[in-house]
Each structure stands twice: as structure tokens, then as C-alpha cells.
KEKE-3310 file (N, C-alpha, C; in steps of 0.2 Angstrom, whole numbers, plus 5000, padded with zeros to 4 digits):
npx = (4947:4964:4974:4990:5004:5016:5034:5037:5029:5021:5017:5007:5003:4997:4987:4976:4974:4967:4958:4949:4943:4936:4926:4918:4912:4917:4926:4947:4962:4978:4994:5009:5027:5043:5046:5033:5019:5004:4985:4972:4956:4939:4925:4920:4909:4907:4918:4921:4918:4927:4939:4938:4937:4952:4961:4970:4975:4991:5003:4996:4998:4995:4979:4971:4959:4952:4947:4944:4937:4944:4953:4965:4972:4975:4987:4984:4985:4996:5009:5021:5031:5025:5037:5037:5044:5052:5062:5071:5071:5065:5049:5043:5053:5068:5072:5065:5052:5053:5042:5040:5036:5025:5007:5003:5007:5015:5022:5036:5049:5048:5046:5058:5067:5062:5065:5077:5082:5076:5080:5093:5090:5088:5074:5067:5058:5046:5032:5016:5002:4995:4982:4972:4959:4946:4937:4931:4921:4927:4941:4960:4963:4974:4987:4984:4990:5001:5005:5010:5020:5031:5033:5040:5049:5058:5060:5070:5079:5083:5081:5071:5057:5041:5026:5010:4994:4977:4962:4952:4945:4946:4959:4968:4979:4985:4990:4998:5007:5016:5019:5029:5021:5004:4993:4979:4965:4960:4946:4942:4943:4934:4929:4926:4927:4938:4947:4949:4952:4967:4972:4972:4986:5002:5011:5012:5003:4996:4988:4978:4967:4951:4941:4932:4933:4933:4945:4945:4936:4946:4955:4946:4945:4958:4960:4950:4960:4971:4964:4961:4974:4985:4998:5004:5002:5002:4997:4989:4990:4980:4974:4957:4942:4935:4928:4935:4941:4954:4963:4963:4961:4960:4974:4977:4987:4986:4982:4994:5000:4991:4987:4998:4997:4985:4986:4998:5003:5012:5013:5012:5011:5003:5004:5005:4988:4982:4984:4985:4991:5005:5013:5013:5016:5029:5030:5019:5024:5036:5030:5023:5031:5040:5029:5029:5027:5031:5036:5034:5023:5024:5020:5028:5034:5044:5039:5028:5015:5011:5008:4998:4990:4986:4994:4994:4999:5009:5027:5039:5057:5070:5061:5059:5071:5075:5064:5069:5083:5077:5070:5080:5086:5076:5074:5084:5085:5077:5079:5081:5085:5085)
npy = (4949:4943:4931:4928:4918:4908:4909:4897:4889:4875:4867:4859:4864:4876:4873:4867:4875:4885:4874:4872:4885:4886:4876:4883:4890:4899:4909:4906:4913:4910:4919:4918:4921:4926:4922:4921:4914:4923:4920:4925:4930:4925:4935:4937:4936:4934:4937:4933:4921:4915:4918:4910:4899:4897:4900:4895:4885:4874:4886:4899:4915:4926:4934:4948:4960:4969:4984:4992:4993:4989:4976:4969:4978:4985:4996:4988:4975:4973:4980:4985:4995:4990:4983:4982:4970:4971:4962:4964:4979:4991:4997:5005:5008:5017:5023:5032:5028:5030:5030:5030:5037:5034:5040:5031:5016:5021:5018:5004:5011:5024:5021:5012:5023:5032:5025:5021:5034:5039:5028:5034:5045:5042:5033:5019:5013:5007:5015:5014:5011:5000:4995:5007:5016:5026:5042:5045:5034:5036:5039:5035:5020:5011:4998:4985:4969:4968:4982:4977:4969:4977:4985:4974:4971:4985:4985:4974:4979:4989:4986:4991:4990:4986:4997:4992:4994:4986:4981:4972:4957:4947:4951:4948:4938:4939:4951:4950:4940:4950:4960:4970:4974:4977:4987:4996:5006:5024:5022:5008:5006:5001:4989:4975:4962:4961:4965:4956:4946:4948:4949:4935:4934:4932:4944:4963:4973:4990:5003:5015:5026:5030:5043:5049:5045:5042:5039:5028:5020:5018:5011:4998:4993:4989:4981:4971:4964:4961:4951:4940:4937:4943:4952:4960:4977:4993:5008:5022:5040:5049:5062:5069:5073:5089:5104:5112:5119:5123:5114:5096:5089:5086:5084:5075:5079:5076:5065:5056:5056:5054:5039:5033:5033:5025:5013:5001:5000:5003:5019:5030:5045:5053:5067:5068:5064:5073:5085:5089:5096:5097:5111:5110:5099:5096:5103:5097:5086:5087:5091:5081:5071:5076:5077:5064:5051:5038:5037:5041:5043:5047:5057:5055:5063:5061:5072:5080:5089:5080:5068:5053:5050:5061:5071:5085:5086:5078:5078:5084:5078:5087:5094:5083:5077:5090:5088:5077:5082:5088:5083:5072:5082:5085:5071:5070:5079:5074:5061:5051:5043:5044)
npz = (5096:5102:5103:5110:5106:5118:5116:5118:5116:5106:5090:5092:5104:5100:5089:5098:5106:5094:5089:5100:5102:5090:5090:5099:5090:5084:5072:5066:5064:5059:5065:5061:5070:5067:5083:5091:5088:5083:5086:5079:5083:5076:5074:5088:5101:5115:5125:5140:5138:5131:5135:5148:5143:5134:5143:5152:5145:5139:5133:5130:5131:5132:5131:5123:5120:5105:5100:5090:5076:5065:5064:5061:5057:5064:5079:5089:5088:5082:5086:5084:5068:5052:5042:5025:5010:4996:4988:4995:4993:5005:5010:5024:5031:5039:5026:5011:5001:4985:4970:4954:4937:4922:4921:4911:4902:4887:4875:4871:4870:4875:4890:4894:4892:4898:4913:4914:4920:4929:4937:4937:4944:4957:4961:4966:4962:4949:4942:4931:4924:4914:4914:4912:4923:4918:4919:4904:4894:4882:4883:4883:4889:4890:4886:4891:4892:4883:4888:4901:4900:4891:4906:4911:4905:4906:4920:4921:4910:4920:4933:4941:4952:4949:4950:4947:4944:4946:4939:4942:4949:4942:4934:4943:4943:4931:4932:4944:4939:4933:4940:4954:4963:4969:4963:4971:4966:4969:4965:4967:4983:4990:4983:4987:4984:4975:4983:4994:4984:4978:4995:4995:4986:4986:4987:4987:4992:4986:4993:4989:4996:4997:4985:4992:5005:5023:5036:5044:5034:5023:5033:5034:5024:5021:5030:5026:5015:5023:5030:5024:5022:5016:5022:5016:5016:5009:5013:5003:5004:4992:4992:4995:4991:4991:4996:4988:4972:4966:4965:4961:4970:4988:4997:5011:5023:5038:5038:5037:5049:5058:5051:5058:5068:5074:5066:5062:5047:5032:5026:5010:5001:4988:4977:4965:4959:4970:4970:4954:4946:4940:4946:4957:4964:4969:4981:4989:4990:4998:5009:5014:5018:5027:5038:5040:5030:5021:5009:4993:4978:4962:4946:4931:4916:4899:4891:4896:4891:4879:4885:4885:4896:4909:4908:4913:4926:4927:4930:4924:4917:4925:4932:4940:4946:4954:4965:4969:4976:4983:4994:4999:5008:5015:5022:5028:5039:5044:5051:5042:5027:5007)
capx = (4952:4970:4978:4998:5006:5023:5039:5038:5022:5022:5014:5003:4998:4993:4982:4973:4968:4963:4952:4944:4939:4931:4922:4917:4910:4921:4933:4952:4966:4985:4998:5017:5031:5050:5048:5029:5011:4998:4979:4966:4948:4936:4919:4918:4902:4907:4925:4923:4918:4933:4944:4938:4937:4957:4968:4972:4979:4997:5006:4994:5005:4992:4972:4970:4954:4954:4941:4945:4933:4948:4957:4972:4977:4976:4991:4982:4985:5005:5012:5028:5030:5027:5042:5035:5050:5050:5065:5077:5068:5058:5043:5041:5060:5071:5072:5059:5053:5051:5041:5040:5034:5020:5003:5000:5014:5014:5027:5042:5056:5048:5046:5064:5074:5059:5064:5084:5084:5073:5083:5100:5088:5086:5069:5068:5049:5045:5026:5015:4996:4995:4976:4968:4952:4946:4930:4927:4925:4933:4949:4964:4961:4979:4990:4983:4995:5009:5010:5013:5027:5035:5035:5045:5056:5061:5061:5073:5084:5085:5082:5067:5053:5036:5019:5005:4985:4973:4956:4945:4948:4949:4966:4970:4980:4988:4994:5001:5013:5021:5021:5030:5018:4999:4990:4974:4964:4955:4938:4941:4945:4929:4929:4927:4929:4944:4953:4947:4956:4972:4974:4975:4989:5005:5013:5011:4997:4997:4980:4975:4961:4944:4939:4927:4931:4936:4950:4943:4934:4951:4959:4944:4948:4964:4956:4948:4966:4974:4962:4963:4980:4989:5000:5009:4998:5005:4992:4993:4984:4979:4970:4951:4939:4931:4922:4940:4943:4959:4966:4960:4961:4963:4979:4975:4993:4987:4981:4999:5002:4984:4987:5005:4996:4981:4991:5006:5005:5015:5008:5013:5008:5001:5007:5000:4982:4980:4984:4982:4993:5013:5016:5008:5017:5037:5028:5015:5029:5041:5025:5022:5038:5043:5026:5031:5026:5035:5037:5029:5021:5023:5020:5034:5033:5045:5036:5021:5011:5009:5006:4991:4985:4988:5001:4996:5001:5016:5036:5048:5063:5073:5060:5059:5078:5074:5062:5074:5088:5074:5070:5086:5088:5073:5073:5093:5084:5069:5083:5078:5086:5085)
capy = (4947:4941:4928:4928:4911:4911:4906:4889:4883:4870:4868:4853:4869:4879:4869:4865:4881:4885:4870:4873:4893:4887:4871:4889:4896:4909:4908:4908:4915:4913:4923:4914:4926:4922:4920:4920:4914:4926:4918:4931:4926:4932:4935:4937:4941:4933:4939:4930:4912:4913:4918:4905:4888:4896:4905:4889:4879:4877:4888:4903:4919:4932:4938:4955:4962:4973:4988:4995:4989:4987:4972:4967:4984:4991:4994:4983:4969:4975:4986:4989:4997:4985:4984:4978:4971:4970:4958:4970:4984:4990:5001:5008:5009:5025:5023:5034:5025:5034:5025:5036:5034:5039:5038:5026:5016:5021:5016:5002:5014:5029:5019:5011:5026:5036:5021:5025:5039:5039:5026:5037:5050:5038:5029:5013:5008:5010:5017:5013:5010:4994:4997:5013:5019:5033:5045:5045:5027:5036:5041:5029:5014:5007:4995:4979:4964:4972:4987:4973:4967:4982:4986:4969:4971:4989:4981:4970:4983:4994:4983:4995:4986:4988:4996:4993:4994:4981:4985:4967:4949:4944:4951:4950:4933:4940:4957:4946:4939:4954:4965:4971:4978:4976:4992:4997:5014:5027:5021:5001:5005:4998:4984:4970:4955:4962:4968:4947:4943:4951:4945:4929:4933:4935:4951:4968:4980:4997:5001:5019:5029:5031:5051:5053:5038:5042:5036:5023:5017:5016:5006:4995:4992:4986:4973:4965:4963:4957:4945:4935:4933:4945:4956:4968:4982:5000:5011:5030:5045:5053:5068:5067:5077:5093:5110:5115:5116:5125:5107:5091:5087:5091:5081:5076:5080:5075:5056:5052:5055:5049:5031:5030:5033:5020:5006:4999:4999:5009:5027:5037:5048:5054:5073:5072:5066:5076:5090:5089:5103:5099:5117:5112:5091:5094:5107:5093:5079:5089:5093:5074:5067:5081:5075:5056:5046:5033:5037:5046:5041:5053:5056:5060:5060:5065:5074:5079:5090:5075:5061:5050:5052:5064:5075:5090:5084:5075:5080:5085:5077:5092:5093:5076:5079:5095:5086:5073:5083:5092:5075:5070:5086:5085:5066:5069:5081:5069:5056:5046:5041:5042)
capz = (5101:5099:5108:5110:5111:5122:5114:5122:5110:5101:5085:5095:5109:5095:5086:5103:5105:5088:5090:5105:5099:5084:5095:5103:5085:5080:5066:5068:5057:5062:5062:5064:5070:5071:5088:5093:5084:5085:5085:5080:5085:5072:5077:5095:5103:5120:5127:5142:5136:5127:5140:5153:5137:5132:5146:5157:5140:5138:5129:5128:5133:5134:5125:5122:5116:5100:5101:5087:5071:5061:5069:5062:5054:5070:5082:5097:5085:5080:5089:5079:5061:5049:5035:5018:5008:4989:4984:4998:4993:5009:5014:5029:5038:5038:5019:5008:4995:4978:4967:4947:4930:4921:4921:4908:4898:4882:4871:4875:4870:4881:4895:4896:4892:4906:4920:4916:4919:4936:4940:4940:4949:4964:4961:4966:4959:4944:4939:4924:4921:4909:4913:4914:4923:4916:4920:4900:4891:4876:4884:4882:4892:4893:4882:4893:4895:4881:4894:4908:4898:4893:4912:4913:4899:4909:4924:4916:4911:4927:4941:4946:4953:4946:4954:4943:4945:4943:4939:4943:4951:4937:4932:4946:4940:4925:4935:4949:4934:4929:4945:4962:4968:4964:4967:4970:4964:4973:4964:4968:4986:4992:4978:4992:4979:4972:4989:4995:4979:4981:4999:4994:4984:4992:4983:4992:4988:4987:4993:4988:5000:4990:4987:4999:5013:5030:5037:5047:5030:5022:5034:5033:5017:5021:5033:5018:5012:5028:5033:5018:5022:5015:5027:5015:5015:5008:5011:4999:5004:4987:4989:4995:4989:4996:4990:4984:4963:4964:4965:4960:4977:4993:5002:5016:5027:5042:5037:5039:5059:5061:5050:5060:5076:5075:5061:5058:5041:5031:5022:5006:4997:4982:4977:4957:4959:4974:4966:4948:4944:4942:4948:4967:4967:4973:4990:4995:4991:5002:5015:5016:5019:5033:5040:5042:5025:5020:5003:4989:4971:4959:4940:4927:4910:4897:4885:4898:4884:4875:4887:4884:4902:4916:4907:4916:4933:4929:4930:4918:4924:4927:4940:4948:4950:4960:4971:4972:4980:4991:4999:5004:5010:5022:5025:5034:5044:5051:5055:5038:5021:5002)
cpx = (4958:4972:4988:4999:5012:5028:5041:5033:5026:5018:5006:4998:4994:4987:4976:4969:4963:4958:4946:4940:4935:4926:4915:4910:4911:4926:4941:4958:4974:4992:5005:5022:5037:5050:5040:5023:5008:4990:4975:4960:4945:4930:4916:4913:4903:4912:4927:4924:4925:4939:4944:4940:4948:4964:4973:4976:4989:5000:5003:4997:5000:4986:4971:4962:4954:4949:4941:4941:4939:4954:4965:4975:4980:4985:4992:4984:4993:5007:5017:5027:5030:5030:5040:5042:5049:5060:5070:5075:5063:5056:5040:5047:5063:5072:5066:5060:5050:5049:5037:5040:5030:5015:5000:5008:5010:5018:5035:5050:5053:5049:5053:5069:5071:5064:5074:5086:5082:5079:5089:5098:5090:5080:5072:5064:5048:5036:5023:5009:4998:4988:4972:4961:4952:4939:4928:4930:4930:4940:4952:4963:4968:4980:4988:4990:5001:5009:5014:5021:5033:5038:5042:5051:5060:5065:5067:5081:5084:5086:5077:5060:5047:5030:5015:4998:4983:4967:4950:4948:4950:4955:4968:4979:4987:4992:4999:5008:5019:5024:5025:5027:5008:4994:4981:4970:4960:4947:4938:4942:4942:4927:4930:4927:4936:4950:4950:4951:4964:4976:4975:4982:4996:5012:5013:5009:4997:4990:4978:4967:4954:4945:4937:4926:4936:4942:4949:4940:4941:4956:4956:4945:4952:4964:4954:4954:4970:4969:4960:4971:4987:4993:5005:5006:5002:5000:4995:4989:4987:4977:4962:4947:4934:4930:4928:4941:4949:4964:4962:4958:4963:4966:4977:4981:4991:4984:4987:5003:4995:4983:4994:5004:4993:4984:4997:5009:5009:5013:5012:5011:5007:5000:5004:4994:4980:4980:4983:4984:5001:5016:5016:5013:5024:5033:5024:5020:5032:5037:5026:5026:5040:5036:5027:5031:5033:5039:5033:5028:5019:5023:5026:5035:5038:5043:5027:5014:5008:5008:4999:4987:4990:4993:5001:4999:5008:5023:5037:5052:5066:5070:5058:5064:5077:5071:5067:5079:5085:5073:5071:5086:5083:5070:5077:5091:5079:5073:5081:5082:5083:5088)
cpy = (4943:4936:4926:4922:4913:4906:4900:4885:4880:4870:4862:4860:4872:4876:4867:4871:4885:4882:4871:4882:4892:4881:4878:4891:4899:4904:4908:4910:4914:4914:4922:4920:4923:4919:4917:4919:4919:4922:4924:4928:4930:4930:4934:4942:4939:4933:4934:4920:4911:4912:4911:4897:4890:4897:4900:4885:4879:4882:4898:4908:4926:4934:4946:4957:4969:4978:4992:4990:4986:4983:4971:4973:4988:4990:4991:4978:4969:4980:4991:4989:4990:4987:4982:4979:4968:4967:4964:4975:4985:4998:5003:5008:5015:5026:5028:5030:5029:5028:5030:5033:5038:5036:5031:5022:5017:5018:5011:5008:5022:5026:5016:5016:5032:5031:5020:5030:5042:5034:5030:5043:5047:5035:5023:5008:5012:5009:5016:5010:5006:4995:5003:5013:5024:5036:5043:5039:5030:5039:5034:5025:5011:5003:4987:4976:4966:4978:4984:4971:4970:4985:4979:4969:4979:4986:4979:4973:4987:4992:4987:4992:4988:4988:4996:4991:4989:4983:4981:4961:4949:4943:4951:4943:4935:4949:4956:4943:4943:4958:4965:4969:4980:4983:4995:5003:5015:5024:5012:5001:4999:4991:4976:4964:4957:4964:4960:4945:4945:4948:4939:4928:4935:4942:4955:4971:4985:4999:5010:5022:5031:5041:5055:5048:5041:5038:5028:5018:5013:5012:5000:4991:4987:4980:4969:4962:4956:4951:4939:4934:4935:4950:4963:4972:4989:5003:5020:5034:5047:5057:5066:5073:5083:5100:5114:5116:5121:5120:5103:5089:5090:5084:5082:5074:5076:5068:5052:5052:5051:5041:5030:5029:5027:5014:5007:4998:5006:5015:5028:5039:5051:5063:5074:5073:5069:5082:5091:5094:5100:5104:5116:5103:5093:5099:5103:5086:5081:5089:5084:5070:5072:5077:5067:5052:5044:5032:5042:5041:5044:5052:5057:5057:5064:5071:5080:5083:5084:5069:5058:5050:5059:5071:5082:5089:5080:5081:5081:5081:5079:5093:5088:5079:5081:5091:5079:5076:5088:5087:5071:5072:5084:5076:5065:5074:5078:5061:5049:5047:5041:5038)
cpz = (5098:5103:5106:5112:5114:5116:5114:5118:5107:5096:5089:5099:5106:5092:5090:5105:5099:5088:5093:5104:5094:5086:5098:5097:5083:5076:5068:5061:5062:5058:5063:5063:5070:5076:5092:5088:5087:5084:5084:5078:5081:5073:5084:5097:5111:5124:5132:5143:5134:5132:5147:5148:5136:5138:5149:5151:5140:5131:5129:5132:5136:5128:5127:5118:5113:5099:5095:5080:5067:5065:5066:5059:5060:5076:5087:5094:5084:5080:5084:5071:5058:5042:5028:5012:5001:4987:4987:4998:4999:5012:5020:5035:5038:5030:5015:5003:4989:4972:4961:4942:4928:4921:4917:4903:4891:4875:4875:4877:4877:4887:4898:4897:4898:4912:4919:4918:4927:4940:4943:4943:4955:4966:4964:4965:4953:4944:4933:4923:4915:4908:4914:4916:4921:4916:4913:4898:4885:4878:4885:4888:4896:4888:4885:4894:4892:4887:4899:4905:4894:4900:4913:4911:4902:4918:4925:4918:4915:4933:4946:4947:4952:4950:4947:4945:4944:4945:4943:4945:4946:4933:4936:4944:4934:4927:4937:4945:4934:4937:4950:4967:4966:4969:4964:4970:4971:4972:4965:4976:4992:4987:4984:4987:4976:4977:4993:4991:4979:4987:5000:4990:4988:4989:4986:4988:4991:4986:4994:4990:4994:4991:4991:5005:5018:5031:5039:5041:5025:5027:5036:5027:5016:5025:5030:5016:5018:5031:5030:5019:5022:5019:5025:5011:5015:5007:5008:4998:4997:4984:4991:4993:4992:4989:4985:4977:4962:4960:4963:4965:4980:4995:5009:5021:5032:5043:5038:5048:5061:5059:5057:5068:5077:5071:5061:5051:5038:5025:5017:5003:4991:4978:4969:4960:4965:4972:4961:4944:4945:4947:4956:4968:4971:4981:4990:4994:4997:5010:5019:5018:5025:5039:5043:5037:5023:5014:5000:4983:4969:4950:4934:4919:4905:4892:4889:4893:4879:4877:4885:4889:4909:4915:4911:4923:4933:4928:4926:4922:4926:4935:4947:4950:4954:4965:4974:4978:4985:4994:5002:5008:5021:5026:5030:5040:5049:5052:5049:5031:5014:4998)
residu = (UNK:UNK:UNK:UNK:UNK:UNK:UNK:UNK:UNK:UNK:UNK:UNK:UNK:UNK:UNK:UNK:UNK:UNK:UNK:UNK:UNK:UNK:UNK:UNK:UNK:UNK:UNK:UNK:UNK:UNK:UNK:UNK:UNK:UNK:UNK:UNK:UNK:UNK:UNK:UNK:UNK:UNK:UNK:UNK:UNK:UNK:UNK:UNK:UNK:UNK:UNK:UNK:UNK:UNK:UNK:UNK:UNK:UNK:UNK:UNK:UNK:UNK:UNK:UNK:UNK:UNK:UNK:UNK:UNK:UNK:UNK:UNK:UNK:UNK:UNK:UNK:UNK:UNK:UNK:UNK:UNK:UNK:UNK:UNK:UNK:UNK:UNK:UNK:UNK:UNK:UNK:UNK:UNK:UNK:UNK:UNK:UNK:UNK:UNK:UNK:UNK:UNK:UNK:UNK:UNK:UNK:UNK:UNK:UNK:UNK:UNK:UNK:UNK:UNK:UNK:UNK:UNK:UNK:UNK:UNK:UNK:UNK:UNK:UNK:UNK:UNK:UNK:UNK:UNK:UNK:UNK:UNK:UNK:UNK:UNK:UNK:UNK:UNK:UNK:UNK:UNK:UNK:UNK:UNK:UNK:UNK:UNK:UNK:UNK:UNK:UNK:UNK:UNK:UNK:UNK:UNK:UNK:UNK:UNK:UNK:UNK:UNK:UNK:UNK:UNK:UNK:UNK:UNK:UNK:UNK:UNK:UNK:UNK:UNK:UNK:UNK:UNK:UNK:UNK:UNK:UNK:UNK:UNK:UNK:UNK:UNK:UNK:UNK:UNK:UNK:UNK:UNK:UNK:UNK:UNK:UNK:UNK:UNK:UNK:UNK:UNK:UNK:UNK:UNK:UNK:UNK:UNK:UNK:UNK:UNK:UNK:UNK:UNK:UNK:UNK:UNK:UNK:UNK:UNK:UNK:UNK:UNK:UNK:UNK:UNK:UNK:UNK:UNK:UNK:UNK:UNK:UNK:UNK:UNK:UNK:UNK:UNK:UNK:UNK:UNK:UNK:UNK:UNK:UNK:UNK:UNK:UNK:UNK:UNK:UNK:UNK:UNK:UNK:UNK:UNK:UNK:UNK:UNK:UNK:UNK:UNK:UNK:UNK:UNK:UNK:UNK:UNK:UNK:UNK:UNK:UNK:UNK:UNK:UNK:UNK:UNK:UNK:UNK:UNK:UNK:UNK:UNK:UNK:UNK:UNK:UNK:UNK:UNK:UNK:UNK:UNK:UNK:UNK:UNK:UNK:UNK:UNK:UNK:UNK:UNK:UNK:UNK:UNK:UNK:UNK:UNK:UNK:UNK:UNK:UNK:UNK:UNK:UNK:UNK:UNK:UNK:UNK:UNK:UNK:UNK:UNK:UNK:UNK:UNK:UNK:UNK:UNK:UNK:UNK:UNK:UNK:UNK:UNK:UNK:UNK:UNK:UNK:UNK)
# end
């Protein structure tokens, strides 16, 4: 359950209701808007108790009860899109956001003259595993904390703002340093100590669909985030897995009018690891953006033969370009910006 205060609350009304719901036994979390607080009640087993000890107090404007497991993701809890803004940069308005790099940073000098170069593409995030997960322990792992700081030092020079992974609370601390944008894989989606962690921090996470989770499981997921605190959740379908091995994955198109319907958070998606194939990323980037997503997140490497992770899957830059000026193409047609 929610409760709406009215415009007219006071910090004194507020607190009185709070009070009296957790006198109750449920938990409280609040949520201050420009104009109105929201209260959301955690734990209700008794609607009406609630509504007889709160409705008469002053201030309270209107309770709403949430049926939906996922409470604050959902759109009963936030009707309107929400924007997530990275230092003016923002995620989920008529803008796409392109966020490109390469799978893993490898070297300072690749990484600075790759994130120039995106840059005068039309990026405006820079990409780049500092830490790798990786099926096999003997494949390259990641540069650690110098990747983090080559991201900076690009950073630096381009002005393009930096999504990078974090694999365990732990770094979560020493991510949170360097980063944007703190993002979370397919294989930690469910990682409930490290998505607890995270939303205590106040940064905006890119929160990656597991292989084989439901939608519904992914946007609980996102609930661990948000109910720690955090409220700048970017979720990014990236392919889930099915009987297909043409592909790496199978893109699941139609998870972006389904999150858009039931959350307000904002979607994009994932066009390499869904594919796994260069030849297949510029047609499901273009699919998914005609679709509604909000953005994309894609691979690009220059050298891709010789990258240290993903090279099959990533770009040349000849052909980001190309997907670039297909994207404009088709965002001026769905009444949206690159």
C-alpha cells in the first residue's frame, strides 16, 4: 500500500502518519516529490486496519493498495515515466541513449582514441568491463581498478559518461568511485546482497535481465534496488535463453512494451549479447528502438579479431556509424531524438 500526502503536509503530518503505521507493525519507506511525499507501507497483511488508524489524520491525500508483487517498480506506485539523469544526461525521455565501448578495457591508448571516436559518432556512455565475468576461470578476467581508471582518464577526455559492471558488494565501494552508472550482469541479477548494496548507493544502476528470469523475476530484482533507496533503475533486456543456438540468445522484443506497460522504469537493450553474432546487432538495435526502448548497449571494438573478450559480437566502427544514422532515422519517425 501507498499513501499519497496532499500538497498541504507538513513535515510534522508526515512523520504522524509514519508513526502511527509502524505503532501498526509494518515498516515505512518515504518517498519526497517536488510537490508531494509518498509513504509506502511495507508489509501489509491488514488493508483495512490501516486505512481506519491513517485516513482521518491530516494531511493524508489518498491510499492506494499495490497488487502487484512488485511494489515500487510498478506503475500503481508511479504512474509517470521515470527520467534517470546522469550529470544532464537522461534515460528514459524522447532522447535515445547510446551507451558503446568494448567489452573489456584493454589498453589506455585503445580505450581513449575508441571513446573519441564514439563520441563524434554520437554516444553519450561510454562502455568498458574493468571486471569480467567469464564462463571459463582461464579467460581474461579484466584490468581491475587500472581499468576503472583508464575509464576515468577517458571519461576525462571526451565528457562521455561511464557504465561499468560490478561483480560483489564488495566493490561495490570502489566501482561507485569511478563510475556513472553501476551495472549489473545477467548472472548477478538475482545476487540479492549485491542489488541491497547498490541501492544504498545513490548512482544509477543498469540492471541487466538474468538468462532464464521472467519478467516479473526481473522487475523484482529491481525492487531489491528500489527499496533500499535507490530510485535510478535502468533496466536492459539482453537476450534470454531458449532452445535456439543460431544466436546467443534469444532478444526478447516484446519485454519492452510489456516493462513500459506494467513499470515506469526505463528499458534498453542489449543487441550483442543477445545475439552474439555482429552480423544480427544493427537489425535487433533498430527492431528495439522502433519498439520503444529507451536506448541501446552495444559492443564496439576497434580491432574486433583481436579483442580480449566478445570480439565476435562487437562493431567495427564503420558499422556503429551505420547503425548510428539508422537510429536517428527511425527515432524522428516514433517522435524521438538522438
Amino acid at each position: 500500500m501507498i499513501i499519497t500526502m496532499s500538497v498541504q503536509a507538513t513535515k510534522e503530518d508526515i512523520e504522524r502518519v509514519r508513526q502511527k503505521i509502524e505503532e501498526l507493525g509494518y515498516g515505512t519507506k518515504l518517498f519526497p516529490g517536488e510537490k508531494k511525499t509518498v509513504i509506502h507501507v511495507i508489509g501489509v497483511t491488514d488493508r483495512e486496519k490501516i486505512v481506519k488508524a491513517v485516513e482521518s489524520l491530516n494531511g493524508v491525500e489518498n491510499l492506494i493498495p499495490i497488487l502487484s508483487p512488485y511494489k515500487l517498480a510498478s506503475r500503481e506506485f508511479h504512474p509517470e515515466d521515470t527520467i534517470v539523469s546522469i550529470n544532464g544526461k537522461r534515460i528514459g525521455d524522447k532522447m535515445i541513449a547510446v551507451i558503446a565501448g568494448p567489452c573489456a578495457v584493454e589498453s589506455e591508448t585503445m580505450m581513449i582514441e575508441l571513446a573519441c571516436i564514439l563520441k563524434e559518432s554520437g554516444a553519450q556512455f561510454l562502455r568498458g568491463g574493468a571486471y569480467k565475468p567469464r564462463s571459463s576461470p582461464y579467460s581474461f578476467q579484466g584490468l581491475g581498478e587500472k581499468g576503472l581508471e583508464i575509464l576515468a582518464r577517458a571519461r576525462e577526455k571526451t565528457g562521455l559518461y561511464i557504465v561499468t559492471e560490478v561483480l560483489s558488494e564488495i566493490d561495490v565501494p570502489l566501482v561507485y568511485k569511478y563510475a556513472d552508472i553501476l551495472q549489473i550482469g545477467a548472472r548477478n541479477m538475482q545476487n540479492f546482497p549485491l542489488l541491497k548494496t547498490v541501492g544504498r548507493f545513490n548512482k544509477p544502476v543498469l540492471l541487466k535481465r538474468g538468462m532464464s528470469a521472467t519478467i516479473e523475476e526481473w522487475l523484482m530484482a529491481a525492487e531489491y534496488i528500489l527499496s533500499e533507496g535507490n530510485q535510478n533503475v535502468i533496466l536492459c533486456e539482453r537476450g534470454i535463453r531458449t532452445f535456439e543456438t543460431y544466436t546467443r540468445n534469444t532478444l526478447d522484443i516484446s519485454a519492452v512494451p510489456v516493462v513500459k506497460h506494467f513499470s515506469h522504469l526505463p528499458i534498453i537493450i542489449d543487441p550483442s549479447h543477445s545475439s552474439g553474432d555482429w552480423r544480427y546487432v544493427n537489425a535487433l538495435a533498430r527492431a528495439g528502438i522502433a519498439a520503444g526502448a529507451d536506448g541501446i548497449i552495444v559492443e564496439v571494438h576497434p580491432d574486433p579479431a583481436n579483442a580480449l573478450s566478445d570480439g565476435k559480437q562487437s562493431l567495427k566502427l564503420e558499422v556503429f556509424k551505420e547503425l548510428m544514422e539508422e537510429i536517428k532515422k527511425i527515432a524522428s519517425a516514433i517522435g524521438r531524438t538522438l
